[in-house]
N, C-alpha and C positions, 0 to 999 in steps of 0.2 A: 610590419604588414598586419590589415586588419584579418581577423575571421570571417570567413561567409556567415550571415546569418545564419544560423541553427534551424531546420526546420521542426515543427512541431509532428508529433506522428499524428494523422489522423484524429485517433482517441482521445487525447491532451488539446487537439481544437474543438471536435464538438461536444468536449466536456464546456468549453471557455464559452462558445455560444448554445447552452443546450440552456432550456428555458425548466421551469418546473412541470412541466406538461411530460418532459421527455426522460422525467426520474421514472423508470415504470423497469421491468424486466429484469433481468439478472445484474444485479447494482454490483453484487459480489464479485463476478467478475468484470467489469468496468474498472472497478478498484483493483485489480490483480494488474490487470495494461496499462494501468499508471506509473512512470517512475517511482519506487520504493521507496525513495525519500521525500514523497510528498507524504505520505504516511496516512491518504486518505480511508476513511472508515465509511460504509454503506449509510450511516445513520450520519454523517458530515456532508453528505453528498449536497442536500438543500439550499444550507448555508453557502457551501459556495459557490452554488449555480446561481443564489442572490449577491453573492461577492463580485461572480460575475458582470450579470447583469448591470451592477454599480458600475464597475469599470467601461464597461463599454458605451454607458452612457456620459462617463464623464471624458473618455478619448474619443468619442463626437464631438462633445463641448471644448473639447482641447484644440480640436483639429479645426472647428469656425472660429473660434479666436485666433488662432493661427492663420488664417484664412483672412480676416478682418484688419489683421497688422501688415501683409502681404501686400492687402491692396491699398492701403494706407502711404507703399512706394510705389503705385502703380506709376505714377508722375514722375519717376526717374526710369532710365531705360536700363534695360539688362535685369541681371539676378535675381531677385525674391519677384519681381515685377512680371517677369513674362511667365509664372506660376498663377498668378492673380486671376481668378476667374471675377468676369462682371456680378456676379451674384451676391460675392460675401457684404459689398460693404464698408467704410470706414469703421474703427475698432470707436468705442464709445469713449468721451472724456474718461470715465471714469476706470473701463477699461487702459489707458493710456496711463493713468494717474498711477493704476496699480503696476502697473511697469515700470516707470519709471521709481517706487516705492522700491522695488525691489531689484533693482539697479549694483543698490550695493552689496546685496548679498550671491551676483552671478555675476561682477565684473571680470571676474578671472576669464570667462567665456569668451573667446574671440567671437563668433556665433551672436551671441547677447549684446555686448558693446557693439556691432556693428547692428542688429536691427537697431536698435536704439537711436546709433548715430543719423538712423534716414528716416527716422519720424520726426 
């Protein structure tokens, strides 16, 4: 049986999308409502609000390539296809090229070999 996602508290998300504009106020206790083994320090806080920031823009980029392969089976019915919004797109050769590159190192993926097998 899987887990329900874990929710995050509050605190732990808009640490994840807080910009550097919103380092301002008692940092100290921010860092107190954090789980204790992240081990964050007042003077860390910057850095990974631009850690952040990194991430979230690169699970946008994640999420239209994603998006871009999806619609790539719109032309088959069912499954990844009736997710396919008209927007994203076909994925680009070279996007495809690097998929298919790494083919070999996620075949174990039930998941992976099957988007594969419908492009």
């Amino acid at each position: 049986m899987v887990a329900p996602p874990q929710r995050l508290p509050p605190c732990r998300l808009r640490l994840f999308l807080a910009g550097p504009g919103d380092l301002r106020g008692d940092l100290q206790r921010l860092c107190g409502s954090l789980p204790p083994e992240w081990g964050l320090l007042p003077a860390q806080l910057p850095l990974f609000v631009s850690a952040a920031q990194t991430v979230r823009v690169g699970l946008g980029e994640a999420s239209r390539l994603c998006a871009r392969f999806v619609a790539a089976t719109k032309e088959r019915p069912g499954g990844l296809s009736l997710l396919a919004d008209d927007s994203a797109g076909p994925p680009s050769p070279a996007e495809v090229a690097e998929l298919f590159r790494n083919f070999g190192k996620y075949a174990h993926m039930g998941g992976f070999r099957r988007l594969v097998s419908l492009l």
